[in-house]
N, CA, C and O atoms as a Tripos MOL2 file, in Angstrom:
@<TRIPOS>MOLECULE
protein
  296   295    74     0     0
PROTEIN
NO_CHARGES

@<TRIPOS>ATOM
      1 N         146.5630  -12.0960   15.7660 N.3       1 UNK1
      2 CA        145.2410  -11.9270   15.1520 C.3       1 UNK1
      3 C         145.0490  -10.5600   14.5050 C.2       1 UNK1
      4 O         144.3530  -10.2620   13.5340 O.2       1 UNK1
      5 N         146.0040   -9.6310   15.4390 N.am      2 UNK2
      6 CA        145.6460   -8.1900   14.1460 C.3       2 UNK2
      7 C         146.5090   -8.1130   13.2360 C.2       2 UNK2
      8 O         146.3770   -6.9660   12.8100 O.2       2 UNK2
      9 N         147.3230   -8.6160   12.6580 N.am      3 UNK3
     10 CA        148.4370   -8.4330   11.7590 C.3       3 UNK3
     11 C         147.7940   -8.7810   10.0080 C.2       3 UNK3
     12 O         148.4180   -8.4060    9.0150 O.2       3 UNK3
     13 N         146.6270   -9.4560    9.9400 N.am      4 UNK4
     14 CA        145.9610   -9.3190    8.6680 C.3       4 UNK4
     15 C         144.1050   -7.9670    8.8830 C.2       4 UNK4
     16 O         143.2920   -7.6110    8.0290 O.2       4 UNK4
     17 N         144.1910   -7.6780   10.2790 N.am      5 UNK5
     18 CA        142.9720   -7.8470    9.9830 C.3       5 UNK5
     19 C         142.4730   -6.1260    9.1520 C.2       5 UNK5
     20 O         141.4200   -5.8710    8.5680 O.2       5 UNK5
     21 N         143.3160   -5.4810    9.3260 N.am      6 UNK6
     22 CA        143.3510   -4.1350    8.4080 C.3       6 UNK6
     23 C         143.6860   -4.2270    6.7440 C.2       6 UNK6
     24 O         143.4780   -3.3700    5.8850 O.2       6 UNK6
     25 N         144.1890   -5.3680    6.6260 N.am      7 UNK7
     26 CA        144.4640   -5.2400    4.9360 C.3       7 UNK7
     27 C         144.9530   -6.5280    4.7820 C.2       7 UNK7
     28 O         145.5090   -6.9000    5.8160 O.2       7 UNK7
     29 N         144.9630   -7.4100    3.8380 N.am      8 UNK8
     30 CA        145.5850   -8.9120    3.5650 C.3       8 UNK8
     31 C         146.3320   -8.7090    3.0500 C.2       8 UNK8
     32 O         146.4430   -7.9840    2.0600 O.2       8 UNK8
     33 N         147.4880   -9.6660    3.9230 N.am      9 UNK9
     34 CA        148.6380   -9.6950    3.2820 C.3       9 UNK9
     35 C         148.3650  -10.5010    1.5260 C.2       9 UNK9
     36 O         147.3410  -10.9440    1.0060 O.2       9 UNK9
     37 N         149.6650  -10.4140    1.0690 N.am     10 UNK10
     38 CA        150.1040  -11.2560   -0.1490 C.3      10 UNK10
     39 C         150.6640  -12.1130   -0.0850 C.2      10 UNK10
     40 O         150.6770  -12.9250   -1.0100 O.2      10 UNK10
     41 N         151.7210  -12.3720    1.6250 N.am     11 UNK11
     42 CA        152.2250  -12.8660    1.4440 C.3      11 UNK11
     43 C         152.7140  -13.7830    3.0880 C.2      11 UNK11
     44 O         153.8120  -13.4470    3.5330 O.2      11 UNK11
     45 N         152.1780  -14.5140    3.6410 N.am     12 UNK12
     46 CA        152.7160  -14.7110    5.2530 C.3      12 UNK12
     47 C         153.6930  -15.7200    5.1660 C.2      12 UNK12
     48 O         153.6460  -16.7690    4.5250 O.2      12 UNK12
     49 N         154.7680  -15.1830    6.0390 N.am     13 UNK13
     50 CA        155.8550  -15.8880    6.1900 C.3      13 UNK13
     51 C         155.7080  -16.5020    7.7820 C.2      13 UNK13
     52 O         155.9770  -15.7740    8.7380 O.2      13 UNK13
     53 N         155.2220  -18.0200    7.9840 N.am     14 UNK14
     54 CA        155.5000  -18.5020    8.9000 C.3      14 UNK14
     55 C         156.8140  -19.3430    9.3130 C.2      14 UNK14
     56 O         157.1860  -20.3360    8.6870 O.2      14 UNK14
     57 N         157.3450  -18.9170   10.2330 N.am     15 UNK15
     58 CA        158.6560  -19.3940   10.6420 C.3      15 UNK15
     59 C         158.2840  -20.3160   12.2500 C.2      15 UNK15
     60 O         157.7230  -19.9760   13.2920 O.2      15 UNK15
     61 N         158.8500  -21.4540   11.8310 N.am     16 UNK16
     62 CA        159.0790  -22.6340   13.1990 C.3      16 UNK16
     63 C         160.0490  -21.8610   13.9340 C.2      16 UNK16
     64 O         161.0620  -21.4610   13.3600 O.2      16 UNK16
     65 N         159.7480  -21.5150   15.6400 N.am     17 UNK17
     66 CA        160.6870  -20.7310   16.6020 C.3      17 UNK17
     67 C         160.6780  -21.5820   17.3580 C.2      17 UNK17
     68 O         159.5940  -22.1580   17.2750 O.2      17 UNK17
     69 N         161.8200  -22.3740   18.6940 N.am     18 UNK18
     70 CA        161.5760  -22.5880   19.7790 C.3      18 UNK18
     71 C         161.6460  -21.4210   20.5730 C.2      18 UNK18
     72 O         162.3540  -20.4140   20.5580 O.2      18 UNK18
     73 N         160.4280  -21.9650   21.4850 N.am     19 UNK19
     74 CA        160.3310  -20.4220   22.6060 C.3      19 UNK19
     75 C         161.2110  -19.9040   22.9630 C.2      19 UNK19
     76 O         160.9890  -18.6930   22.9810 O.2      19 UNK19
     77 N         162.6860  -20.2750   23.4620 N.am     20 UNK20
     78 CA        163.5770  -20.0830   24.3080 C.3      20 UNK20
     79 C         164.2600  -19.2370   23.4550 C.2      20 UNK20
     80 O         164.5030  -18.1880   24.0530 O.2      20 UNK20
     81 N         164.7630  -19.2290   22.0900 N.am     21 UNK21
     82 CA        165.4260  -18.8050   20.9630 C.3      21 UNK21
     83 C         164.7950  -17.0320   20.7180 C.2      21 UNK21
     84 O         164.2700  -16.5900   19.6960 O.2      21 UNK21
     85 N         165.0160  -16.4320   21.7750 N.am     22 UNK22
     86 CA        164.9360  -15.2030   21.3140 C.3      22 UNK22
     87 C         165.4910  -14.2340   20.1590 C.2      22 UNK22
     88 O         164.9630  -13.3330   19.5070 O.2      22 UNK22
     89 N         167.3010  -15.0280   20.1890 N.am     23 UNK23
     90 CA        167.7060  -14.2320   19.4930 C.3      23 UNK23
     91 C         167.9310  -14.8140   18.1360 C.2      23 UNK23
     92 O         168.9070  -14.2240   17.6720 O.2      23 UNK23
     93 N         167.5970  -15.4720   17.4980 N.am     24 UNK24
     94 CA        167.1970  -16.6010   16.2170 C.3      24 UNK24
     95 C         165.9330  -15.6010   16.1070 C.2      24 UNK24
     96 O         166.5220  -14.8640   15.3160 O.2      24 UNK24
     97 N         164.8680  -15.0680   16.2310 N.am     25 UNK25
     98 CA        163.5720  -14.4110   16.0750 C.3      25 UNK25
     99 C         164.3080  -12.5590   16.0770 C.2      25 UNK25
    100 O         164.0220  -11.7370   15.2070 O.2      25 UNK25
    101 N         164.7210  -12.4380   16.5940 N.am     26 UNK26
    102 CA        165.0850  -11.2120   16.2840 C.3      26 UNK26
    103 C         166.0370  -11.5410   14.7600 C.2      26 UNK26
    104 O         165.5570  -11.1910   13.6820 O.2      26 UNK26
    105 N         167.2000  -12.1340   14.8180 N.am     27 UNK27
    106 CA        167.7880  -11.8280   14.0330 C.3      27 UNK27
    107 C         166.6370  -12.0680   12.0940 C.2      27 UNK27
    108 O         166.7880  -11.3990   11.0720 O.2      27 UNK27
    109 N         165.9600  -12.8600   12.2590 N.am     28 UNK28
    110 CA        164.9420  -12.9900   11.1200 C.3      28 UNK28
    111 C         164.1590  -11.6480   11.2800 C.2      28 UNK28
    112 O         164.0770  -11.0090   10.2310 O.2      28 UNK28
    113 N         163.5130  -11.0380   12.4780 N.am     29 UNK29
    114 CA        163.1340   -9.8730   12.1630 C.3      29 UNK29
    115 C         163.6840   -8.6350   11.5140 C.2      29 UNK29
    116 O         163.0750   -7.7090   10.9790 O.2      29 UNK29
    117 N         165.4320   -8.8940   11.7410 N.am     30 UNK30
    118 CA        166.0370   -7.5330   11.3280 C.3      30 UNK30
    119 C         166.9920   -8.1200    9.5340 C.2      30 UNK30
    120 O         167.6620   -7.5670    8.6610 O.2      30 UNK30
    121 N         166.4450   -9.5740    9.8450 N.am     31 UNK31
    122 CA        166.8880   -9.5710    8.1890 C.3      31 UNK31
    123 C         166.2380   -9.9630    7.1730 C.2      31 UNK31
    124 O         165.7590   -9.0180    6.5470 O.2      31 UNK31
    125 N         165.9570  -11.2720    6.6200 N.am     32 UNK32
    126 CA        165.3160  -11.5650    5.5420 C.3      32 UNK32
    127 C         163.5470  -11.9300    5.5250 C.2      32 UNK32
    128 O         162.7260  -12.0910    4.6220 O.2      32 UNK32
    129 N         163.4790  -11.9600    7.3000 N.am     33 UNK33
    130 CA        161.9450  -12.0270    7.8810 C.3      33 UNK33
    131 C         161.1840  -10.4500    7.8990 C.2      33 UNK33
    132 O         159.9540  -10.3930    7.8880 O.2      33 UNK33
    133 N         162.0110   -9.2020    7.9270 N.am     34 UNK34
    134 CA        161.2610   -8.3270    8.2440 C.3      34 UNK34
    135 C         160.1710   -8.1250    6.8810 C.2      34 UNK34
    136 O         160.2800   -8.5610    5.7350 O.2      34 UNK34
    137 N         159.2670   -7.4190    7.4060 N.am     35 UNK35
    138 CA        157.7240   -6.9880    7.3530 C.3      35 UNK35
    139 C         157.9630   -5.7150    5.9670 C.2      35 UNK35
    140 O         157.3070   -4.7090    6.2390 O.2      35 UNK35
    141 N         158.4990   -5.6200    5.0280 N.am     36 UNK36
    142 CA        158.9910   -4.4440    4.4020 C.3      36 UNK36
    143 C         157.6580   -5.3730    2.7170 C.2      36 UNK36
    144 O         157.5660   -6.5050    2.2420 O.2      36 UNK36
    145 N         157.0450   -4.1890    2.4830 N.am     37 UNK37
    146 CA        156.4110   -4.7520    1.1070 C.3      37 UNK37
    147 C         157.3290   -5.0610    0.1790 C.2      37 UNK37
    148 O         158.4490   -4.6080    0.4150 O.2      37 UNK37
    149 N         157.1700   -5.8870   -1.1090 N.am     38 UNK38
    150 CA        157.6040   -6.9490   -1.5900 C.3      38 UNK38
    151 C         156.9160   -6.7080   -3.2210 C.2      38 UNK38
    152 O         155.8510   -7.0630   -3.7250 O.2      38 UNK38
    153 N         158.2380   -5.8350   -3.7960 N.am     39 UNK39
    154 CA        156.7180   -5.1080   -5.3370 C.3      39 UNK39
    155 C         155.4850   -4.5600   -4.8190 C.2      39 UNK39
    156 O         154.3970   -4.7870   -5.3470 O.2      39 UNK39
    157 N         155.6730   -3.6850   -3.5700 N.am     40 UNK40
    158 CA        154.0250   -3.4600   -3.5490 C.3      40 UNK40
    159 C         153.4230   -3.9190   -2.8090 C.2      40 UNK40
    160 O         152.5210   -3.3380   -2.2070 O.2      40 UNK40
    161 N         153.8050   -5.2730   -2.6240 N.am     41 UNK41
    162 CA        152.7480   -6.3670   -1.9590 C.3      41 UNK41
    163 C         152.8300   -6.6580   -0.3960 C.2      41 UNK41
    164 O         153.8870   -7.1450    0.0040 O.2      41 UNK41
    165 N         151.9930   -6.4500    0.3690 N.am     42 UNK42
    166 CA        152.2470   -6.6220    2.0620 C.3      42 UNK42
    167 C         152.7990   -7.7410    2.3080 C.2      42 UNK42
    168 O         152.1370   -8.7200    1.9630 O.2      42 UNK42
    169 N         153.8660   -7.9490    2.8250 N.am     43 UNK43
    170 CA        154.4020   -9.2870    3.8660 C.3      43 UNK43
    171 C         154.3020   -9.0970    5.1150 C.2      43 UNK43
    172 O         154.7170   -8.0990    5.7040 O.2      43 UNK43
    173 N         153.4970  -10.4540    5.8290 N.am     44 UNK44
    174 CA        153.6310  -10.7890    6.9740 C.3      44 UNK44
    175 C         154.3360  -11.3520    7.7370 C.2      44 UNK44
    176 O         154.9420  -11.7920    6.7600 O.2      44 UNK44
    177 N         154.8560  -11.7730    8.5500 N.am     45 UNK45
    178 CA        156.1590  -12.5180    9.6330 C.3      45 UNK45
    179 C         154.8450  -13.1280   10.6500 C.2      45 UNK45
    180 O         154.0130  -12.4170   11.2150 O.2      45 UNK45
    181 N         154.8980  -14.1740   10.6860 N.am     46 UNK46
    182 CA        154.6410  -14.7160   12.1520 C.3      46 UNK46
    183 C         155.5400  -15.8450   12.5540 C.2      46 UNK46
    184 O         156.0110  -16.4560   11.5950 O.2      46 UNK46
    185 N         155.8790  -16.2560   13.7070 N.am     47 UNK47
    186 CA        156.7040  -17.1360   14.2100 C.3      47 UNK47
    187 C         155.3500  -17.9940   15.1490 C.2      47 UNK47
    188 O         154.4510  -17.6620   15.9200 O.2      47 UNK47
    189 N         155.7680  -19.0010   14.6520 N.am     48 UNK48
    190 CA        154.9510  -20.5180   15.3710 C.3      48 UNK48
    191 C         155.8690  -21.0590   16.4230 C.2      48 UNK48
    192 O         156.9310  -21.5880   16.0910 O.2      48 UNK48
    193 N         155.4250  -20.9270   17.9690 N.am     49 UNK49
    194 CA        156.2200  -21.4560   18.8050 C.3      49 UNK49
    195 C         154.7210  -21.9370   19.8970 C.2      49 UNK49
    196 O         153.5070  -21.7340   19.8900 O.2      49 UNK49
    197 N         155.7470  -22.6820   20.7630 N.am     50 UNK50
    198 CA        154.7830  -23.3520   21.6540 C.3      50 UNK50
    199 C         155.8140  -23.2980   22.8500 C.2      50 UNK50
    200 O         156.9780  -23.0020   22.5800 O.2      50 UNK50
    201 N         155.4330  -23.5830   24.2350 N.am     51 UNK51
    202 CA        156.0380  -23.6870   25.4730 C.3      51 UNK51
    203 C         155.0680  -24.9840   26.1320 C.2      51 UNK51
    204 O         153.8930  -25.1410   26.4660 O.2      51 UNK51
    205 N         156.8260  -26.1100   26.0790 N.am     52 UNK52
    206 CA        156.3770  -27.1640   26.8880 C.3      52 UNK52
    207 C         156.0260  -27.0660   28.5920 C.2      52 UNK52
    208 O         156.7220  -26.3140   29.2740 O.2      52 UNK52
    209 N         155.2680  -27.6080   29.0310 N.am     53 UNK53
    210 CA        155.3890  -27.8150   30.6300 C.3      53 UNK53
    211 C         156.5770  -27.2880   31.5150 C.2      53 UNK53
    212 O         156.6030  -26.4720   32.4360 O.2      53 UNK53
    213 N         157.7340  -28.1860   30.7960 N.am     54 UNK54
    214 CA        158.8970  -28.1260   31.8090 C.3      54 UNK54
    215 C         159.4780  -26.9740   31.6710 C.2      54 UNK54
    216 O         160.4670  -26.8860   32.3990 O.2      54 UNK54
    217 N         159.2020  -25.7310   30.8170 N.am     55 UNK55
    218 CA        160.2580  -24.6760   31.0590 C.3      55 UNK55
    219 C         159.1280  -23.6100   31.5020 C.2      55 UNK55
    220 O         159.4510  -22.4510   31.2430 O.2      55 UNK55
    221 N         157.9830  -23.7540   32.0600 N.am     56 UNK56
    222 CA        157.2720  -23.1170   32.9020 C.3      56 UNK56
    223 C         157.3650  -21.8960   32.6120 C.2      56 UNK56
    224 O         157.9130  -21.4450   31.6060 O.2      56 UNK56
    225 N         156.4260  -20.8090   34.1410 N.am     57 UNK57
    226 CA        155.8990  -19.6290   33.7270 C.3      57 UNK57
    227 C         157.4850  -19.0810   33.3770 C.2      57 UNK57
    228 O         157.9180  -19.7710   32.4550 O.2      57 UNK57
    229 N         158.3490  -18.2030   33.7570 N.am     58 UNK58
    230 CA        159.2620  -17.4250   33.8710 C.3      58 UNK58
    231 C         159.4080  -17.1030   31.9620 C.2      58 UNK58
    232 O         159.3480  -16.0070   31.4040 O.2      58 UNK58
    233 N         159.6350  -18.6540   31.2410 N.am     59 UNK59
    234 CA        159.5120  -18.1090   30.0720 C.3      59 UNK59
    235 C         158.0750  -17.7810   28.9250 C.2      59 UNK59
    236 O         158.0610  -17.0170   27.9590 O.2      59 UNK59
    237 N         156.9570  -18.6600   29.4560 N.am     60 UNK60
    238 CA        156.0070  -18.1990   29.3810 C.3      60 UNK60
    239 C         155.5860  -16.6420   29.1940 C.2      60 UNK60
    240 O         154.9420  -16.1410   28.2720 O.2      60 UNK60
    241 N         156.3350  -15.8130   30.7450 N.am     61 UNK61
    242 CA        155.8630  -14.1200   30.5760 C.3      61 UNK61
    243 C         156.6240  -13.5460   29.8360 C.2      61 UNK61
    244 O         156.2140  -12.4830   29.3700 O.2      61 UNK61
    245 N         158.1280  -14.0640   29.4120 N.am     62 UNK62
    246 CA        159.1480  -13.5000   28.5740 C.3      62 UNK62
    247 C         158.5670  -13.6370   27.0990 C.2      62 UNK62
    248 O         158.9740  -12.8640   26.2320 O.2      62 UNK62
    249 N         157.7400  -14.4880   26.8410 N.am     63 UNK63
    250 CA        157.0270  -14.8750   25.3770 C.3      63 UNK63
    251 C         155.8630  -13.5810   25.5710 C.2      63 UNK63
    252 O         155.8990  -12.6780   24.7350 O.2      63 UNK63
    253 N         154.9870  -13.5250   26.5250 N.am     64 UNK64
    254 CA        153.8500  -12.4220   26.5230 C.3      64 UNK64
    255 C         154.6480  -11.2550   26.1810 C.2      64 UNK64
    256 O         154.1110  -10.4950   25.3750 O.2      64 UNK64
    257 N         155.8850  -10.9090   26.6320 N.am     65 UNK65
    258 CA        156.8160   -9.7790   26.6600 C.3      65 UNK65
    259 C         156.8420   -9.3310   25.1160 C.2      65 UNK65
    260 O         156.2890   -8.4420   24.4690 O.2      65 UNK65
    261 N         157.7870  -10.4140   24.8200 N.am     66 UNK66
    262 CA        157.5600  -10.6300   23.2240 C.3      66 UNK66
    263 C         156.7570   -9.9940   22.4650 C.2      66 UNK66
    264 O         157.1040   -8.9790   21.8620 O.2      66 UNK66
    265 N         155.3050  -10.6230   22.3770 N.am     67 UNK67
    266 CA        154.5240  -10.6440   21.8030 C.3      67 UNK67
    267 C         153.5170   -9.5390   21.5510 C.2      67 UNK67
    268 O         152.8360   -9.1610   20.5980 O.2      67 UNK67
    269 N         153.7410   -9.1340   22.9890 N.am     68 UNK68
    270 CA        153.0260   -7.5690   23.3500 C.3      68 UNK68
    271 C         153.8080   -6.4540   22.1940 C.2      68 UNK68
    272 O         153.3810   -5.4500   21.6240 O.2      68 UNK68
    273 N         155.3600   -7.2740   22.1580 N.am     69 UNK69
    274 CA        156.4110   -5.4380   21.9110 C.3      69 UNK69
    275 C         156.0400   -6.1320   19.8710 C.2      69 UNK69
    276 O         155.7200   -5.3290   18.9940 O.2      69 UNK69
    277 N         156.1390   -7.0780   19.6980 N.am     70 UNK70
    278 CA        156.2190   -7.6550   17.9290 C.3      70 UNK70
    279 C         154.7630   -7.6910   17.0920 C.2      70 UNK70
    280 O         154.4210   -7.3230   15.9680 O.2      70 UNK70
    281 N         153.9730   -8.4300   18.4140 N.am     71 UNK71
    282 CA        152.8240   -9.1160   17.9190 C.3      71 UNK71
    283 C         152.6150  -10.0510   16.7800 C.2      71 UNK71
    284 O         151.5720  -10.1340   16.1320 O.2      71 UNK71
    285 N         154.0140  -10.9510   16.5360 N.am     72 UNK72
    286 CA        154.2840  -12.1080   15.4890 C.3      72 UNK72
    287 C         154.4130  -13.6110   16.1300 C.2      72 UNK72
    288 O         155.0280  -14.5700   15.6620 O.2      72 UNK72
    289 N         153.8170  -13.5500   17.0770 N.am     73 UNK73
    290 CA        154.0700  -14.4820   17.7420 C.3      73 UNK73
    291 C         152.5870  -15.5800   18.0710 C.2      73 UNK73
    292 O         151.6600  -15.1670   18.7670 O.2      73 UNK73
    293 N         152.5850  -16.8080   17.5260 N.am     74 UNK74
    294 CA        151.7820  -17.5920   17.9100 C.3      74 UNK74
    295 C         151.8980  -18.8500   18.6680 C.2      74 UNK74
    296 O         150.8890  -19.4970   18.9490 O.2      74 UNK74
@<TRIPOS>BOND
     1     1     2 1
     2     2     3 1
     3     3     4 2
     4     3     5 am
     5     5     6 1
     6     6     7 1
     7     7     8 2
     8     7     9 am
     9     9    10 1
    10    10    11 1
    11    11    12 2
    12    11    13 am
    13    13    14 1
    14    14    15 1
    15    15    16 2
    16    15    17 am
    17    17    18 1
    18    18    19 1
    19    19    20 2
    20    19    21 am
    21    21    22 1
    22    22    23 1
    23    23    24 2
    24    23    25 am
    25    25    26 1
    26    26    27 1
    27    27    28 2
    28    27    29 am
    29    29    30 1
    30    30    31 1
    31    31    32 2
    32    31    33 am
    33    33    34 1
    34    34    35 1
    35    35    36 2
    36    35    37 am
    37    37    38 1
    38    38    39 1
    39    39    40 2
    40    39    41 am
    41    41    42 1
    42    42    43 1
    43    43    44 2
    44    43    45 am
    45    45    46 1
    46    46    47 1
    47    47    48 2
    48    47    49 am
    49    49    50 1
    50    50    51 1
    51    51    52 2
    52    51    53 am
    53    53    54 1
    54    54    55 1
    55    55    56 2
    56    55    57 am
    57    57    58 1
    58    58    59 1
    59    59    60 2
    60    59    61 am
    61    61    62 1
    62    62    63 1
    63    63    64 2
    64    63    65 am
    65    65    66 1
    66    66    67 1
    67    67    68 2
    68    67    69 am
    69    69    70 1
    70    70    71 1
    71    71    72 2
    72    71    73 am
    73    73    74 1
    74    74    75 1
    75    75    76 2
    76    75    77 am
    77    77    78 1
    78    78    79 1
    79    79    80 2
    80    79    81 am
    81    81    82 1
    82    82    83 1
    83    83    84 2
    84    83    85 am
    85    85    86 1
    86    86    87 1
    87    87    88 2
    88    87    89 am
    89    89    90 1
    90    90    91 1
    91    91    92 2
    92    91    93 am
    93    93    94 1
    94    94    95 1
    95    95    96 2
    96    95    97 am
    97    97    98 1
    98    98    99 1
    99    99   100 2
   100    99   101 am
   101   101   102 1
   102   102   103 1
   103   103   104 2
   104   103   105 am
   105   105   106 1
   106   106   107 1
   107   107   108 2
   108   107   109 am
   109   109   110 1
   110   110   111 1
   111   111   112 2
   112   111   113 am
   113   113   114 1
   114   114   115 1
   115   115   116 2
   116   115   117 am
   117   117   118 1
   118   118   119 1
   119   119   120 2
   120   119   121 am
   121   121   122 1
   122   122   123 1
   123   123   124 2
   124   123   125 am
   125   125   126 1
   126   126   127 1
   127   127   128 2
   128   127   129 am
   129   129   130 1
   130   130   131 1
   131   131   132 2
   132   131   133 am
   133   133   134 1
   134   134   135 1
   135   135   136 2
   136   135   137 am
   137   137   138 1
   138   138   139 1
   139   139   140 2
   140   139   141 am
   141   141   142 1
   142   142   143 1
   143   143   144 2
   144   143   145 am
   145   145   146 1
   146   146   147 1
   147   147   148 2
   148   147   149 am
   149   149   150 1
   150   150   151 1
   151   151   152 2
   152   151   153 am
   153   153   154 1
   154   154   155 1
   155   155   156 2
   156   155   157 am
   157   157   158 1
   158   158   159 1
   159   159   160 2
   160   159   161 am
   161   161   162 1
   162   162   163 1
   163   163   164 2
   164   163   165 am
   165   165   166 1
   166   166   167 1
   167   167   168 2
   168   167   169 am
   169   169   170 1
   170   170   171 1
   171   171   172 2
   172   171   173 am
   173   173   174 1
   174   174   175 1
   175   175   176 2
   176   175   177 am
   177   177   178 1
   178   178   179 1
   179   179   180 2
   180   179   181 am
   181   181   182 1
   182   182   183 1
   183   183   184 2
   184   183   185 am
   185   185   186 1
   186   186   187 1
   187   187   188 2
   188   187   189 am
   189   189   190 1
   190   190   191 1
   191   191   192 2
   192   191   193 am
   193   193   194 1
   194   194   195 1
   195   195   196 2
   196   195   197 am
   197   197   198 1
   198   198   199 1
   199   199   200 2
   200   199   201 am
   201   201   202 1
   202   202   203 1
   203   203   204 2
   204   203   205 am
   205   205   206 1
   206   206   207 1
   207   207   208 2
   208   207   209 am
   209   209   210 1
   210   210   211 1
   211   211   212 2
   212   211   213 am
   213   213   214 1
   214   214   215 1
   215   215   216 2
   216   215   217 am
   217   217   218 1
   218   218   219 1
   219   219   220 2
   220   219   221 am
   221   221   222 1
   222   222   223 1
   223   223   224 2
   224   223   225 am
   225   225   226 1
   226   226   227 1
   227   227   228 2
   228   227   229 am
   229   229   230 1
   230   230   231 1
   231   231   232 2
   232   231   233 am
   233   233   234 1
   234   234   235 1
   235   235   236 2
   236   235   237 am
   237   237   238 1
   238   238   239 1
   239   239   240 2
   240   239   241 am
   241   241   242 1
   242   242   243 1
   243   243   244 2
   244   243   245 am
   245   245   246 1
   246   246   247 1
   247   247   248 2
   248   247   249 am
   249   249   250 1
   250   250   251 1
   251   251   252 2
   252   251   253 am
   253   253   254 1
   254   254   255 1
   255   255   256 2
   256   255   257 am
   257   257   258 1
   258   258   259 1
   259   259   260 2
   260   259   261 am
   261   261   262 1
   262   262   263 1
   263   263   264 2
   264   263   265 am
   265   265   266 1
   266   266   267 1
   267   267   268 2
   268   267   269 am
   269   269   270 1
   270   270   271 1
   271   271   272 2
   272   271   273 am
   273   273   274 1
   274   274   275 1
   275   275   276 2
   276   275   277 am
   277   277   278 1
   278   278   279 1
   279   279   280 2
   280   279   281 am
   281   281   282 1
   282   282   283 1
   283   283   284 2
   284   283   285 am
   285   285   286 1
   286   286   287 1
   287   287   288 2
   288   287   289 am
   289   289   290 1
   290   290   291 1
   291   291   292 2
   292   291   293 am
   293   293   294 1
   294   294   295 1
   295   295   296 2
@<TRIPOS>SUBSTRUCTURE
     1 UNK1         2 RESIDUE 1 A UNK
     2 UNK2         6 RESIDUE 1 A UNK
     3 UNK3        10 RESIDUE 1 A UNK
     4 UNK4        14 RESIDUE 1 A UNK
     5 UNK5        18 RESIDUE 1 A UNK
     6 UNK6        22 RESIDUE 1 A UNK
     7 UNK7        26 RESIDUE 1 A UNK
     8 UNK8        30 RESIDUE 1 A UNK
     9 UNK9        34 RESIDUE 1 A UNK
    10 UNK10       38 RESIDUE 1 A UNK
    11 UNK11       42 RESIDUE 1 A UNK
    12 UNK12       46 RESIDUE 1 A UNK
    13 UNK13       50 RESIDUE 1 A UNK
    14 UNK14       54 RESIDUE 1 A UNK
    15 UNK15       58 RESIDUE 1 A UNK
    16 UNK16       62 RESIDUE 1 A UNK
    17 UNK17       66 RESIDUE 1 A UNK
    18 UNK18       70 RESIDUE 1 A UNK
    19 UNK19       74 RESIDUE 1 A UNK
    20 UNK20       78 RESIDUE 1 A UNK
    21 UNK21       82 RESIDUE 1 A UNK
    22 UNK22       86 RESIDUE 1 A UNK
    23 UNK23       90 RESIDUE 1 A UNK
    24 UNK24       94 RESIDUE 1 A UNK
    25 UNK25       98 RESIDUE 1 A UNK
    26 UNK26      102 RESIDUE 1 A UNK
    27 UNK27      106 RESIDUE 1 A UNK
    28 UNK28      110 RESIDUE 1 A UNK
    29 UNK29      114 RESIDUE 1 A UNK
    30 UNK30      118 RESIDUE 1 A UNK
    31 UNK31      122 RESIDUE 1 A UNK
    32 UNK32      126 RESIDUE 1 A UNK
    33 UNK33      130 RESIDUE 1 A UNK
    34 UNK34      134 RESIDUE 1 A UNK
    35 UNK35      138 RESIDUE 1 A UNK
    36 UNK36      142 RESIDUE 1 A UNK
    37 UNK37      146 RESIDUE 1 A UNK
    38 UNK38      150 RESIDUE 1 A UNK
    39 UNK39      154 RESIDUE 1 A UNK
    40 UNK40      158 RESIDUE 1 A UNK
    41 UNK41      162 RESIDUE 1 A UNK
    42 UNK42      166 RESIDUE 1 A UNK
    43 UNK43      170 RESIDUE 1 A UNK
    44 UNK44      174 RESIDUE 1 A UNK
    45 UNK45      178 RESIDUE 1 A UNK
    46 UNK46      182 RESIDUE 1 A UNK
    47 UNK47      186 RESIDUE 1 A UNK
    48 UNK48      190 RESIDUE 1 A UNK
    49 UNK49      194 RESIDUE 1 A UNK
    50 UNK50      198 RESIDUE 1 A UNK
    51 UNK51      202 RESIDUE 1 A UNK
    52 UNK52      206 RESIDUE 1 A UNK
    53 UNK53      210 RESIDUE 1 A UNK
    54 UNK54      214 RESIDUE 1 A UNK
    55 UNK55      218 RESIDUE 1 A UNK
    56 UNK56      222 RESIDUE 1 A UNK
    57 UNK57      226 RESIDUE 1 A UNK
    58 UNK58      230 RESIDUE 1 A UNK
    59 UNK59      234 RESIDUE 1 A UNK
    60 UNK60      238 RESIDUE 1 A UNK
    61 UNK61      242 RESIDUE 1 A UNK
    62 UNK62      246 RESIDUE 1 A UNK
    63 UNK63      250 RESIDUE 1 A UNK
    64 UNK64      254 RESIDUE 1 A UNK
    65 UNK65      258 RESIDUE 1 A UNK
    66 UNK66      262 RESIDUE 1 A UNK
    67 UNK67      266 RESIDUE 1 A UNK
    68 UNK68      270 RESIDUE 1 A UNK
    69 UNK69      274 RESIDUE 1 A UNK
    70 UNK70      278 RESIDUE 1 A UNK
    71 UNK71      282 RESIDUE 1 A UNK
    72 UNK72      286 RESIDUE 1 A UNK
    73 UNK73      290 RESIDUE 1 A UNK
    74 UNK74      294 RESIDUE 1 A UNK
């Protein structure tokens, strides 16, 4: 929620993540996903993930972990 709310982007890049896929989300952060303006223009990164039932809290707090250190995470 804070990643537009200081200035609008031009441009948000939402990316489909499964939760578990940490390192698929990093590697888009350090390559063609990172956050670097674009002519000028702000780009955003968010990753769309969800956590089913069955893989419970343990990865649940590893996603808060996440999200706390990126804040691209929905």
């Amino acid at each position: 929620p804070h990643k537009c709310r200081n200035e609008t982007p031009f441009l948000v890049l939402l990316v489909a993540s499964l939760p578990q896929d940490t390192a698929a989300r990093r590697a888009v952060r350090a390559t063609w996903g990172n956050e670097r303006a674009a002519g000028g223009a702000r780009v955003v990164r968010l990753f769309l993930t969800g956590v089913h039932p069955v893989f419970g809290a343990p990865l649940q707090r590893l996603l808060r972990e996440e999200s706390a250190r990126y804040g691209d995470l929905l």
